[in-house]
C-alpha positions in Angstrom: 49.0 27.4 45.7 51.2 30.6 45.3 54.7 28.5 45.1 52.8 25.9 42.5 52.1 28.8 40.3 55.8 29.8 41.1 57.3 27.0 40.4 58.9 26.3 36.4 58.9 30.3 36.6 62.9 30.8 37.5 64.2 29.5 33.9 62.2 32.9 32.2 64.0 35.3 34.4 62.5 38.7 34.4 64.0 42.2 34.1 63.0 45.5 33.7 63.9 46.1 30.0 62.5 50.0 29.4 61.0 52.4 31.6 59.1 54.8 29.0 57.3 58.4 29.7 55.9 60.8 27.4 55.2 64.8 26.7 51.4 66.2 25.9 51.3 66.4 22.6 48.1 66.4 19.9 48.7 63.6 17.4 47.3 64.3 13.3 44.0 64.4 12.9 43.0 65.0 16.8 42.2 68.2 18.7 43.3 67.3 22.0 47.0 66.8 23.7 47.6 63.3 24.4 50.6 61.6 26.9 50.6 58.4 24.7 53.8 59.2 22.6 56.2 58.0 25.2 59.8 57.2 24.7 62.8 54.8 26.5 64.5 57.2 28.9 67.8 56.6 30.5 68.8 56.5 34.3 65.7 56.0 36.7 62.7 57.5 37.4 60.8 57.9 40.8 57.0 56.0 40.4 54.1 57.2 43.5 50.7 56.2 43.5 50.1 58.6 40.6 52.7 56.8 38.2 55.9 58.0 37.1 56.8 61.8 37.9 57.0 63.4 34.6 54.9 61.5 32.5 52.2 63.3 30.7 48.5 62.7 31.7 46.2 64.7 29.8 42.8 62.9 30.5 42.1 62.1 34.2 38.9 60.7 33.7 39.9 58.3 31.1 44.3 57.5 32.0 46.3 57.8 34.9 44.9 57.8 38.5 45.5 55.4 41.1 44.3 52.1 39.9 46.0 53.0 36.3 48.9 54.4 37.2 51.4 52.5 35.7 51.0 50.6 32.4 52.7 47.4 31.3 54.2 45.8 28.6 55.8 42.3 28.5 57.7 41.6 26.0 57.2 38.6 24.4 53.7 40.3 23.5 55.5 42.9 22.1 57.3 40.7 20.4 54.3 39.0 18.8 53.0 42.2 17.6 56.6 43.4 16.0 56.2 40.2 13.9 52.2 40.6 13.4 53.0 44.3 12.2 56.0 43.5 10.2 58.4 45.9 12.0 60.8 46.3 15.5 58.1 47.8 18.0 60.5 50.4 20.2 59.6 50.7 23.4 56.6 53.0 24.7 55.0 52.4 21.0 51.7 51.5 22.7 52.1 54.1 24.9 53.0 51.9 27.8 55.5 52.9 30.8 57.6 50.1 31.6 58.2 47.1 29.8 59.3 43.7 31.0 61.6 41.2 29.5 60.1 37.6 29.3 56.5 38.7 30.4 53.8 37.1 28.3 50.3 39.7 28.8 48.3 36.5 28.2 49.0 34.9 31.6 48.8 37.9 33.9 45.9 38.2 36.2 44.4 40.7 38.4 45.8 40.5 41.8 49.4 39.5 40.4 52.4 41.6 41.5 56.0 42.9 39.6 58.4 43.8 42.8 61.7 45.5 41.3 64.0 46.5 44.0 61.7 48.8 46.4 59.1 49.5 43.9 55.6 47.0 43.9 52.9 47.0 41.1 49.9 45.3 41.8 47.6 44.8 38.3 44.0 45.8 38.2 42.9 45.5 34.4 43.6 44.8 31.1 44.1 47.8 28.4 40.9 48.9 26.1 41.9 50.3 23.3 40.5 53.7 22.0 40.6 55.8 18.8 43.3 57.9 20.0 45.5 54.6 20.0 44.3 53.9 16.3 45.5 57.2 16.0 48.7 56.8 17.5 49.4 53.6 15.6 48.5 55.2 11.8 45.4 52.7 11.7 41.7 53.6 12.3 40.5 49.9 12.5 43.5 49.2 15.0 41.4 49.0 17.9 39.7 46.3 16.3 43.0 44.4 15.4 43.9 44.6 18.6 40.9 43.2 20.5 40.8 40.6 18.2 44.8 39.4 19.0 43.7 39.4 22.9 46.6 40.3 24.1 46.0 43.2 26.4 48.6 45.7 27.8 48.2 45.7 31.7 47.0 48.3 34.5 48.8 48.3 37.9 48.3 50.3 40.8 51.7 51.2 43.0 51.4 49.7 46.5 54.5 50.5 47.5 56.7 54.0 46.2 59.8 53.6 44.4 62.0 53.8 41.3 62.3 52.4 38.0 65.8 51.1 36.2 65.8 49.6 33.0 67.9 46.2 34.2 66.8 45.9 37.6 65.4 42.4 38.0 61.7 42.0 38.8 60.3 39.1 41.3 56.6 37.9 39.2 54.1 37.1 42.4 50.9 35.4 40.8 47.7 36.6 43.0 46.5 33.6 45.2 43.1 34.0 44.4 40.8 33.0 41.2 42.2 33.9 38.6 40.5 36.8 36.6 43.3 37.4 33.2 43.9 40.1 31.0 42.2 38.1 27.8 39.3 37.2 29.8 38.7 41.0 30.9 39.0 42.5 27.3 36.4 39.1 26.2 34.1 40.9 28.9 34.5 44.4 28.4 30.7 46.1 28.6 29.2 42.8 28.6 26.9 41.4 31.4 28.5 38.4 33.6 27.1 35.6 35.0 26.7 35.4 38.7 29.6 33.2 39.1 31.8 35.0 37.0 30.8 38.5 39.0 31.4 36.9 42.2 34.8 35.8 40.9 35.7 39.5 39.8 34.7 40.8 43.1 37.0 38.7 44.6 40.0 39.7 42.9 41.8 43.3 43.8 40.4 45.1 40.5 40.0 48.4 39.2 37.9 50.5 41.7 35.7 51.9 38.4 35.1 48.1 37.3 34.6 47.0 40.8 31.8 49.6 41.1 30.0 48.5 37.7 29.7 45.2 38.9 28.2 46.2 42.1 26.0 48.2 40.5 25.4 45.4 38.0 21.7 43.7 37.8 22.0 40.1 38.0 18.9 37.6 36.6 18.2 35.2 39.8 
């Protein structure tokens, strides 16, 4: 099942086409210091099961950790939104920390892995988006835009230490399980799911807060 998801994948060669961190800072309008201003940097950067070292992490509860430790970008989504919004999107403009050339966000799953050299991601859920993104993006009904375009960024935890290089190729490993995608878990967000939907979620390697909500979760017989 893995190689026939594989397979018509090597003519979209991926590559690691920005690695992006940020600086606490307190965008206008807000009261609180934010890490979502993040910026291309040059040379590479060391990623542990934290995320990148350096990167700016100002609320715990809500960003970073283990199961969100790194956030991607592909960027043919990015692409779609440069043309939606009328302008180049740089890199790290939704606050993301790497980006990857030829990545569509639509068909990525939970489960699926990005292996660049020594470094493996493993995705665990899809981006919500919150006010302080509205903020960062100059539009207070941009969260809404953005559901609505279902295209969400995407959450990985690191399974395996290692660095980041803009250029360094990157090996796309669909998981072998049911597939649970990025569209599908934004469609979901806060909403109850049938029995055969919550068994599917379960089965897939997702977010340890989400996992816990559905097991928690009251399901009609």
């Amino acid at each position: 099942m893995l190689e026939e998801r594989n397979r018509g994948r090597d003519d979209r060669p991926m590559k690691i086409l920005a690695v992006c961190i940020g600086d606490a800072e307190i965008l206008p309008g807000k009261s609180y210091r934010t890490g979502i201003n993040k910026h291309a940097v040059g040379g590479t950067v060391m990623i542990d099961t934290e995320g990148i070292i350096g990167d700016a992490v100002c609320n715990g509860e809500h960003h970073g950790g283990r199961d969100q430790a790194v956030y991607v970008e592909g960027s043919l989504t990015l692409d779609w939104w440069s043309n939606e919004l009328g302008r180049r999107l740089e890199p790290g403009t939704f606050g993301e920390n790497i980006v990857i050339e030829g990545l569509d966000n639509r068909e990525v799953a939970v489960g699926d892995r990005f292996i660049a050299d020594d470094l493996v991601l493993e995705v665990t859920s899809a981006r919500i988006p919150c006010s302080t993104f509205s903020a960062k993006m100059g539009d207070p009904k941009f969260v809404k835009r953005y559901t609505q375009a279902g295209r969400p960024g995407i959450y990985c935890r690191v399974i395996q230490n290692g660095t980041a290089t803009a250029g360094t190729p990157v090996t796309y490993l669909p998981y072998a399980g049911a597939r649970v995608t990025m569209p599908e878990l934004m469609a979901t967000f806060g909403r109850r799911l049938s029995p055969e939907d919550r068994a599917r979620y379960l089965s897939a390697p997702i977010h340890y807060k989400l996992r816990a909500l559905l097991d928690e979760e009251f399901v009609d017989p």
